[in-house]
Backbone atoms as SQL, in Angstrom:
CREATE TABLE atoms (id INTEGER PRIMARY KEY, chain TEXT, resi INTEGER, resn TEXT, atom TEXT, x REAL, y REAL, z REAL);
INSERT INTO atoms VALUES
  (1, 'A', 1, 'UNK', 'N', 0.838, -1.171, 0.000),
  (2, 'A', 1, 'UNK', 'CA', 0.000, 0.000, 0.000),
  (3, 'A', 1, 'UNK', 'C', 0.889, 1.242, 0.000),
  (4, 'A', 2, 'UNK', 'N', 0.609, 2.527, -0.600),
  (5, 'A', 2, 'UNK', 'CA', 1.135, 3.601, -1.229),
  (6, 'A', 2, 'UNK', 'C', 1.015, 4.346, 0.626),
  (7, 'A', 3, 'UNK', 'N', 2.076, 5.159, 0.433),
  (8, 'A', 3, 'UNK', 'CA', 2.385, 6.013, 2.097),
  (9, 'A', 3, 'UNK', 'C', 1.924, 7.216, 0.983),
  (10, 'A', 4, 'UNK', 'N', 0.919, 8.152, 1.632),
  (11, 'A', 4, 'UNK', 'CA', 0.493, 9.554, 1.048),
  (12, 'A', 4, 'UNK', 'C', 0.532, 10.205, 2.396),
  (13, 'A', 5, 'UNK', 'N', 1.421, 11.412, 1.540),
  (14, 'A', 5, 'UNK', 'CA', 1.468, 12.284, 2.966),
  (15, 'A', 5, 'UNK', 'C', 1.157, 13.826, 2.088),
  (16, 'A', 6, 'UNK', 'N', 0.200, 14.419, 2.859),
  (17, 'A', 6, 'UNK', 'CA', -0.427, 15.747, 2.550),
  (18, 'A', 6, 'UNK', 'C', 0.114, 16.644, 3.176),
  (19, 'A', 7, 'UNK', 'N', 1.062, 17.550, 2.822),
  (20, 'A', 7, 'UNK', 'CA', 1.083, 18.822, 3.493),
  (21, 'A', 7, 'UNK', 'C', 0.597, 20.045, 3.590),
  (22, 'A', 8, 'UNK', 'N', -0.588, 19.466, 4.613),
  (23, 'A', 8, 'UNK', 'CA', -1.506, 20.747, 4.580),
  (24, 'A', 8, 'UNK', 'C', -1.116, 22.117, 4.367),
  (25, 'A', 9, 'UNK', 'N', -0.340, 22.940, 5.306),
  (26, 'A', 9, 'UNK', 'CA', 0.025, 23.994, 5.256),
  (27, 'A', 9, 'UNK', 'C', 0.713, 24.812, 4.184),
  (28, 'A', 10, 'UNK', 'N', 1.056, 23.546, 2.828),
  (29, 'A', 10, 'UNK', 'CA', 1.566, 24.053, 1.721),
  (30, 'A', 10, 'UNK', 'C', 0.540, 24.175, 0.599),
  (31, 'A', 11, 'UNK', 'N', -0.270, 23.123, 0.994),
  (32, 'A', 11, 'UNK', 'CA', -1.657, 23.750, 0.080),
  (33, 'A', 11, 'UNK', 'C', -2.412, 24.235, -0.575),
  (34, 'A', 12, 'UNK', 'N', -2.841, 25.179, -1.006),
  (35, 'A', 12, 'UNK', 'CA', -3.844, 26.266, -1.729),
  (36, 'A', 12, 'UNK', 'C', -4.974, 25.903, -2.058),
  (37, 'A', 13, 'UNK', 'N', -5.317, 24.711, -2.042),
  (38, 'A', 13, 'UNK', 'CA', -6.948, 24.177, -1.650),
  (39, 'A', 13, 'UNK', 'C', -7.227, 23.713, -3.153),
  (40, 'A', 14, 'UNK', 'N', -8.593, 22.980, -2.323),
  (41, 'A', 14, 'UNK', 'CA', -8.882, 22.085, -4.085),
  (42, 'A', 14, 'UNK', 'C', -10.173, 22.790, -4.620),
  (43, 'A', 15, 'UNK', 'N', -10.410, 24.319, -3.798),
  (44, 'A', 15, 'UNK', 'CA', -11.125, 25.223, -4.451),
  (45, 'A', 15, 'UNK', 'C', -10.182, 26.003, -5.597),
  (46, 'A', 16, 'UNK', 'N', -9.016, 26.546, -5.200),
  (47, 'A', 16, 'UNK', 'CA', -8.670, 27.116, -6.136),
  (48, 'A', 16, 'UNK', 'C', -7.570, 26.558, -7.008),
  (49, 'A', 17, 'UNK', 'N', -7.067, 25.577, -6.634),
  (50, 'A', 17, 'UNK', 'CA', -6.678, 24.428, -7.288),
  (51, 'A', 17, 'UNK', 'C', -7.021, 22.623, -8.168),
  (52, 'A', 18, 'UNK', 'N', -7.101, 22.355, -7.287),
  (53, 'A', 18, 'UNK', 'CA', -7.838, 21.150, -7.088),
  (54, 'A', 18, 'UNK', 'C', -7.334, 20.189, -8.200),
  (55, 'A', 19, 'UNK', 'N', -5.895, 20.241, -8.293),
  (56, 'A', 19, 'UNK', 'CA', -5.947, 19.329, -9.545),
  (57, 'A', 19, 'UNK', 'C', -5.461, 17.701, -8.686),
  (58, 'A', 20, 'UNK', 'N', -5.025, 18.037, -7.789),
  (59, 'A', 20, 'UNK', 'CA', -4.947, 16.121, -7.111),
  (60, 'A', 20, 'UNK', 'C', -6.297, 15.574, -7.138),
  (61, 'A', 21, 'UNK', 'N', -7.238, 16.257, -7.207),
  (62, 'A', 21, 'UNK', 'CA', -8.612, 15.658, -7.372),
  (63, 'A', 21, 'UNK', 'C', -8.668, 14.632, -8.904),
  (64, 'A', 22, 'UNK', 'N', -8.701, 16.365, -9.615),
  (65, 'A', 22, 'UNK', 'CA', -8.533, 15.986, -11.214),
  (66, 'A', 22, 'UNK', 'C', -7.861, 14.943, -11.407),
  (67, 'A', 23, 'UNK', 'N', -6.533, 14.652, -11.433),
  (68, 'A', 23, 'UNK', 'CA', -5.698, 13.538, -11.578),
  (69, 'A', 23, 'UNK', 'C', -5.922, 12.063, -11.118),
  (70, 'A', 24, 'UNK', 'N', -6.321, 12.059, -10.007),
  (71, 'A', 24, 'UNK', 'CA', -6.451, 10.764, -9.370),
  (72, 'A', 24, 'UNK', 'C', -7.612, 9.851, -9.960),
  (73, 'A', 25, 'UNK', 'N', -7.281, 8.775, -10.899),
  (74, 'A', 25, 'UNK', 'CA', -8.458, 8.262, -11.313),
  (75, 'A', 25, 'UNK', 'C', -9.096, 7.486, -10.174),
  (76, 'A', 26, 'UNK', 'N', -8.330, 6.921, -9.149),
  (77, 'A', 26, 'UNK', 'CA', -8.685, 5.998, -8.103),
  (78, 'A', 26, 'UNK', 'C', -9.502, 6.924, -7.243),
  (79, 'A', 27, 'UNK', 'N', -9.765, 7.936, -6.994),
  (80, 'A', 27, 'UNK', 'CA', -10.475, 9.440, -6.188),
  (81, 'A', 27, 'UNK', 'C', -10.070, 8.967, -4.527),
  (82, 'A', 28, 'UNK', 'N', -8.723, 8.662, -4.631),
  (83, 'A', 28, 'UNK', 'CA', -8.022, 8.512, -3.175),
  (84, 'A', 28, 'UNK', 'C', -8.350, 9.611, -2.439),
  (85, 'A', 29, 'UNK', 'N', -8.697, 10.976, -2.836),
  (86, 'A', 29, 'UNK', 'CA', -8.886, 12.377, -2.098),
  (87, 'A', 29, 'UNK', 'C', -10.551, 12.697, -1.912),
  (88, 'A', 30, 'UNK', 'N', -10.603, 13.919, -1.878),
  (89, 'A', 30, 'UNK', 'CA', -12.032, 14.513, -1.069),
  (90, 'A', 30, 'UNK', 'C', -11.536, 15.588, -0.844),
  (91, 'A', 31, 'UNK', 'N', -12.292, 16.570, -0.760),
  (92, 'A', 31, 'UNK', 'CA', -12.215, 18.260, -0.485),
  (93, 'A', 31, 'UNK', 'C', -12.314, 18.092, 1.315),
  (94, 'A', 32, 'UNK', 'N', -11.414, 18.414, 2.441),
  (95, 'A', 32, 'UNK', 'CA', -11.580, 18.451, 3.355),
  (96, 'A', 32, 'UNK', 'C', -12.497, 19.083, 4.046),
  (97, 'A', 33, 'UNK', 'N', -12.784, 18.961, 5.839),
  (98, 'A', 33, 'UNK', 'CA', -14.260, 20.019, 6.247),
  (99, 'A', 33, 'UNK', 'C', -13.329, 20.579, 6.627),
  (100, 'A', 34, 'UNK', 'N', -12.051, 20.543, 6.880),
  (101, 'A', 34, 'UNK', 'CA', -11.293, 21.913, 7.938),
  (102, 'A', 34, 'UNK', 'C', -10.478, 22.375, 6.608),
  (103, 'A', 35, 'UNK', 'N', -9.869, 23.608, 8.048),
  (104, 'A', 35, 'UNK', 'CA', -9.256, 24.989, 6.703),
  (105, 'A', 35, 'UNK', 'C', -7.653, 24.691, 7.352),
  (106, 'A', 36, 'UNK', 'N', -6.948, 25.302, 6.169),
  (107, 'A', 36, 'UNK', 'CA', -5.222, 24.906, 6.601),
  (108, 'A', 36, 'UNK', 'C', -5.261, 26.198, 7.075),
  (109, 'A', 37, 'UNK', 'N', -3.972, 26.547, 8.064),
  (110, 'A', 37, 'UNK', 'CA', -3.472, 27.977, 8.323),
  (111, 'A', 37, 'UNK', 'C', -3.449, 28.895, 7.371),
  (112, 'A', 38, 'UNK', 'N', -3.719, 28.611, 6.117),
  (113, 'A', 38, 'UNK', 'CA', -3.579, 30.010, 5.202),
  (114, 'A', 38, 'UNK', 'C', -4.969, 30.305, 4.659),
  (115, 'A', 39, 'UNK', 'N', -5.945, 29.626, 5.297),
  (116, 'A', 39, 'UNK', 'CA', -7.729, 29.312, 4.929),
  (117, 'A', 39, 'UNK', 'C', -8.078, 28.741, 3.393),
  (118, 'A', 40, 'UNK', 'N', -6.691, 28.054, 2.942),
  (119, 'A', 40, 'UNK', 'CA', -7.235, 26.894, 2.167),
  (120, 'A', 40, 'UNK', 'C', -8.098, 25.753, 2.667),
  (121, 'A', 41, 'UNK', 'N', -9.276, 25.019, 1.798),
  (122, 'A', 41, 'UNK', 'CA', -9.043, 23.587, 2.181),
  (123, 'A', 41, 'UNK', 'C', -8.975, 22.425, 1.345),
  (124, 'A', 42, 'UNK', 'N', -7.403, 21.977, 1.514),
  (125, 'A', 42, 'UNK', 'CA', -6.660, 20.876, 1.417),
  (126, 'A', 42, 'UNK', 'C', -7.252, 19.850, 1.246),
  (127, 'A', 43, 'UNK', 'N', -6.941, 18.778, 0.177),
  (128, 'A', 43, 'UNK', 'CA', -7.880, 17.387, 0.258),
  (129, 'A', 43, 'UNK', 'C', -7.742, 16.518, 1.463),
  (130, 'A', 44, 'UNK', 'N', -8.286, 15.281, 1.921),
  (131, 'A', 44, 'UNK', 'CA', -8.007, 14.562, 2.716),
  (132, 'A', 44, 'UNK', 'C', -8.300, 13.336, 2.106),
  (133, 'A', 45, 'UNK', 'N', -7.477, 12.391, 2.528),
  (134, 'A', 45, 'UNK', 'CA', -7.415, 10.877, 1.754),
  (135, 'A', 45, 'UNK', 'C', -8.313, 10.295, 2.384),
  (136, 'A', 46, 'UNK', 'N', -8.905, 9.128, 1.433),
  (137, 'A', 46, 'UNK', 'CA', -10.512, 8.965, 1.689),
  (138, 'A', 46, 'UNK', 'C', -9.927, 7.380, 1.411),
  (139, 'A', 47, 'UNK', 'N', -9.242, 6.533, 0.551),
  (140, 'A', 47, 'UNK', 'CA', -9.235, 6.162, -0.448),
  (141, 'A', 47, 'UNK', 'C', -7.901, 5.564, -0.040),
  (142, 'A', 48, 'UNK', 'N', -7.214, 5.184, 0.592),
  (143, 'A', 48, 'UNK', 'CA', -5.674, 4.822, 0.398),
  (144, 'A', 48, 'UNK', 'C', -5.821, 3.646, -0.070),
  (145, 'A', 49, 'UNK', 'N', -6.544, 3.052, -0.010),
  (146, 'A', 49, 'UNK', 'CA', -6.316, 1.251, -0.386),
  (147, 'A', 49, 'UNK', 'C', -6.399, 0.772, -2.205),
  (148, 'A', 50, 'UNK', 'N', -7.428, 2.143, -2.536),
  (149, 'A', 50, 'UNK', 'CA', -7.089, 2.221, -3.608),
  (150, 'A', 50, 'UNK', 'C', -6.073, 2.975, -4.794),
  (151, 'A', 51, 'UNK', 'N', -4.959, 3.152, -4.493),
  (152, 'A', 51, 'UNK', 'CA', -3.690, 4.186, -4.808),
  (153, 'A', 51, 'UNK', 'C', -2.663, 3.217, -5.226),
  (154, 'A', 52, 'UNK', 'N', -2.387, 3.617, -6.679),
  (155, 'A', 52, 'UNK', 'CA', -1.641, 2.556, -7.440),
  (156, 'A', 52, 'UNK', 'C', -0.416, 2.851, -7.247),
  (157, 'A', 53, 'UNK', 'N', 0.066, 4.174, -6.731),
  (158, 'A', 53, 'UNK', 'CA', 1.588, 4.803, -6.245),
  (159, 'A', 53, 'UNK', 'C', 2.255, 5.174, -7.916),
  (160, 'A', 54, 'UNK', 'N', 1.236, 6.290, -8.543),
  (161, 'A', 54, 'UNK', 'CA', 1.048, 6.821, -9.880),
  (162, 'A', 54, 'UNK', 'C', 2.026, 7.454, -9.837),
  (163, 'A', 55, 'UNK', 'N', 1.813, 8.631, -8.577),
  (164, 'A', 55, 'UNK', 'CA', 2.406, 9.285, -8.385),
  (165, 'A', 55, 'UNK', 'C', 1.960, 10.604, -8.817),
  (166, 'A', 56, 'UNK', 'N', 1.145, 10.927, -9.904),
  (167, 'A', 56, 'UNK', 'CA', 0.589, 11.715, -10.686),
  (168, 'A', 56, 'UNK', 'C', -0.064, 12.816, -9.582),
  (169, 'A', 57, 'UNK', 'N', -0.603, 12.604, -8.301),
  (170, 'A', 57, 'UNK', 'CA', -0.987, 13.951, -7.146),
  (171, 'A', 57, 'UNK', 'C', 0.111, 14.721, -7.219),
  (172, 'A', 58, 'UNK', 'N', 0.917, 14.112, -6.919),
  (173, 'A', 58, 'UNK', 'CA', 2.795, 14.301, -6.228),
  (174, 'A', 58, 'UNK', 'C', 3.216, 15.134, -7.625),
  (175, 'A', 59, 'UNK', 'N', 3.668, 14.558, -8.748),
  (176, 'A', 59, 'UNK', 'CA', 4.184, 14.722, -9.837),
  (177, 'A', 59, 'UNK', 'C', 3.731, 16.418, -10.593),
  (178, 'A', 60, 'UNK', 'N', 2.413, 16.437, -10.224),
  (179, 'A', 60, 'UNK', 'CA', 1.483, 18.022, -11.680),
  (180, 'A', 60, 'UNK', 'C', 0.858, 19.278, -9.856),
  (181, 'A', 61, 'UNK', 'N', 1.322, 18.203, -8.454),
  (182, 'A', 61, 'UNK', 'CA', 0.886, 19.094, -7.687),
  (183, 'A', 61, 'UNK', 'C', 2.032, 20.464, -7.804),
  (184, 'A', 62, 'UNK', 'N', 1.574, 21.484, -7.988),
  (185, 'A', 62, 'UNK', 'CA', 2.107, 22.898, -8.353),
  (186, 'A', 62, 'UNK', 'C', 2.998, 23.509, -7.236),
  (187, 'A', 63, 'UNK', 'N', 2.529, 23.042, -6.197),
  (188, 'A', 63, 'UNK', 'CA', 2.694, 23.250, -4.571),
  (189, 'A', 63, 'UNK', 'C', 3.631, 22.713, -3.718),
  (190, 'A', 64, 'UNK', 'N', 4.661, 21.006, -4.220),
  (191, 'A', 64, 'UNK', 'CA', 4.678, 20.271, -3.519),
  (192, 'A', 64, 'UNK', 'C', 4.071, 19.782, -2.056),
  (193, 'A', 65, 'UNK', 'N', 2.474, 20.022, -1.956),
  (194, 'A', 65, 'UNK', 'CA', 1.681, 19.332, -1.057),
  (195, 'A', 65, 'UNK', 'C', 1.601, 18.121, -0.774),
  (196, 'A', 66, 'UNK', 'N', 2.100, 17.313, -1.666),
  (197, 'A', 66, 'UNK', 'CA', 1.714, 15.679, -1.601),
  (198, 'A', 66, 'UNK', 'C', 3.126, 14.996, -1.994),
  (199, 'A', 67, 'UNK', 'N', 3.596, 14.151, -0.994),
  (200, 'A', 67, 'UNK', 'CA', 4.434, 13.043, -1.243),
  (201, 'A', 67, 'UNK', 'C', 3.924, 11.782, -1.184),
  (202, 'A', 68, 'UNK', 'N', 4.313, 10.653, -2.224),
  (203, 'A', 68, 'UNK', 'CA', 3.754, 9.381, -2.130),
  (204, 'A', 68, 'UNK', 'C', 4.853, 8.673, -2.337),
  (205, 'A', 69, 'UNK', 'N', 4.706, 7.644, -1.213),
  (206, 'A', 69, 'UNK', 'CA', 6.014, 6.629, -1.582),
  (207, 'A', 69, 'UNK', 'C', 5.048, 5.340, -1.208),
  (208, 'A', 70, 'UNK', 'N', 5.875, 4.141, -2.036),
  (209, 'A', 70, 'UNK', 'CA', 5.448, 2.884, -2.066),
  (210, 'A', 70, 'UNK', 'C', 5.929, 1.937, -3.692),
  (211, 'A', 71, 'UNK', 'N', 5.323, 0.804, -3.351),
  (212, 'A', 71, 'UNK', 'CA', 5.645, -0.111, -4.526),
  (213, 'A', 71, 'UNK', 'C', 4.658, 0.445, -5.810),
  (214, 'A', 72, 'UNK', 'N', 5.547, 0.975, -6.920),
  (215, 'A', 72, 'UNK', 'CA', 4.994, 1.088, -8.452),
  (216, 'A', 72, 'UNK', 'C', 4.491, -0.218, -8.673),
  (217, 'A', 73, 'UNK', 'N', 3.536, 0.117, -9.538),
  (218, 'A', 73, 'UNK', 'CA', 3.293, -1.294, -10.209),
  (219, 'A', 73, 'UNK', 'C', 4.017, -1.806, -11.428),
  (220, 'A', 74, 'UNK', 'N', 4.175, -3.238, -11.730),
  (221, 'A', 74, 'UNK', 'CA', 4.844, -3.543, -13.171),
  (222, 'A', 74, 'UNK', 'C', 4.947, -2.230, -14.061),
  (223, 'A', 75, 'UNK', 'N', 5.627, -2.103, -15.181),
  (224, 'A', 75, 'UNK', 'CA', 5.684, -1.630, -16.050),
  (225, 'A', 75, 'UNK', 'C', 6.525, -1.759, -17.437),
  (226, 'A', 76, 'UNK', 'N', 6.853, -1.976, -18.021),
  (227, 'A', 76, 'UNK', 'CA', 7.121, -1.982, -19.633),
  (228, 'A', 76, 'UNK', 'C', 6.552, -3.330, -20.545),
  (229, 'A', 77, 'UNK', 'N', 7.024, -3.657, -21.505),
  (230, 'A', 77, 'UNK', 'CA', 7.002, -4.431, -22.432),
  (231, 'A', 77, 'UNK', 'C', 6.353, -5.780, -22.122),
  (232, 'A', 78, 'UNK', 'N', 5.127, -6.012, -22.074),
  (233, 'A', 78, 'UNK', 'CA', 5.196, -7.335, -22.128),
  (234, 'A', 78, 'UNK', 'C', 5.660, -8.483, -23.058),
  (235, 'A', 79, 'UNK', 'N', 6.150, -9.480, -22.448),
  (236, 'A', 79, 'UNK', 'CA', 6.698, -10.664, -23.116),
  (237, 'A', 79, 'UNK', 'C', 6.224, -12.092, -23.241);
């Protein structure tokens, strides 16, 4: 299972952002009920079990808000 770690306080919210939403086909996230220190609100993981460790939150987040570590899945050429 994928380790997601949100850093709230770096944030800018998935009102005026919101693209870890956009991205995540698995919808590991959710618009949070609380506000970060800068009165964003930040997603909260809803969803970890389903997180393929894309990486894609982490990767197009603008902010570095989100780190994900864990096992990738297979990838190249099948044989």
């Amino acid at each position: 299972m994928a380790e997601i770690r949100i850093y709230r306080e770096l944030c800018k919210g998935v009102e005026e952002c919101g693209i870890c939403l956009d991205v995540c086909k698995k919808e590991v996230f959710k618009p949070s009920e609380g506000l970060n220190p800068k009165g964003y609100r930040p997603p909260d993981i809803v969803n970890r079990e389903a997180c393929t460790s894309c990486e894609n939150c982490m990767i197009f987040c603008p902010d570095l808000a989100i780190a994900v570590a864990g096992k990738k899945g297979k990838r190249g050429a099948r044989g």
